[in-house]
N, C-alpha and C positions, 0 to 999 in steps of 0.2 A: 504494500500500500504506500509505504514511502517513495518506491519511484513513480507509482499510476497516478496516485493519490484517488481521484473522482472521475478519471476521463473514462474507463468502459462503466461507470453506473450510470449508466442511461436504460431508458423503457424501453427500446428495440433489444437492448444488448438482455437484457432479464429474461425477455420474452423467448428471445431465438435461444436459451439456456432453457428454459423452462419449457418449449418446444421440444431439444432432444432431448430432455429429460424423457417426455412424454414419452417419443419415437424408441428411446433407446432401453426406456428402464418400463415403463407401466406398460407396452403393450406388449412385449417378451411375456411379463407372470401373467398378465390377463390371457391371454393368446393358451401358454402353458395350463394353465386353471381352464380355460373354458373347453381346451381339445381333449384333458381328463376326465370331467362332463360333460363329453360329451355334444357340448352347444355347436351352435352351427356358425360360420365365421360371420355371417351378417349380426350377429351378440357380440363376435369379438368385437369388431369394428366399431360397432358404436358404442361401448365400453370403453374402449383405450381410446377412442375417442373424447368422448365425456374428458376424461383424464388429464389426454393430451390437451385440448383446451382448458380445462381449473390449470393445469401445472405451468402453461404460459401465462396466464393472467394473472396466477400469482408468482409465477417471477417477474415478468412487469411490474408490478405493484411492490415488490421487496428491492428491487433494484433500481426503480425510480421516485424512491421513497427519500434519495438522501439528499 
């Protein structure tokens, strides 16, 4: 932080984090979980979906919080 200091906490930068978040970590277990149950992938999709959109919104929102 002492050499960035504030230049990536900006709202796009939270959001594209909080994107692969989504992409890379929630729809793997959702995907995993729902193909043990069975579900059909139109439940994955909009599941990790769901997800995918809260986890950018809330890193937007914690990242251009400061």
């Amino acid at each position: 932080m002492t050499d960035y200091g504030g230049a990536f906490r900006t709202f796009k930068h939270g959001a594209l984090h909080g994107f692969i978040t989504g992409i890379f970590f929630a729809l793997p277990i959702i995907g995993i979980n729902g193909l043990f149950e069975r579900k059909s992938w139109k439940y994955i999709f909009i599941h990790a979906g769901f997800w995918t959109v809260t986890l950018t919104v809330v890193g937007a929102i914690l990242c251009g919080w400061a």
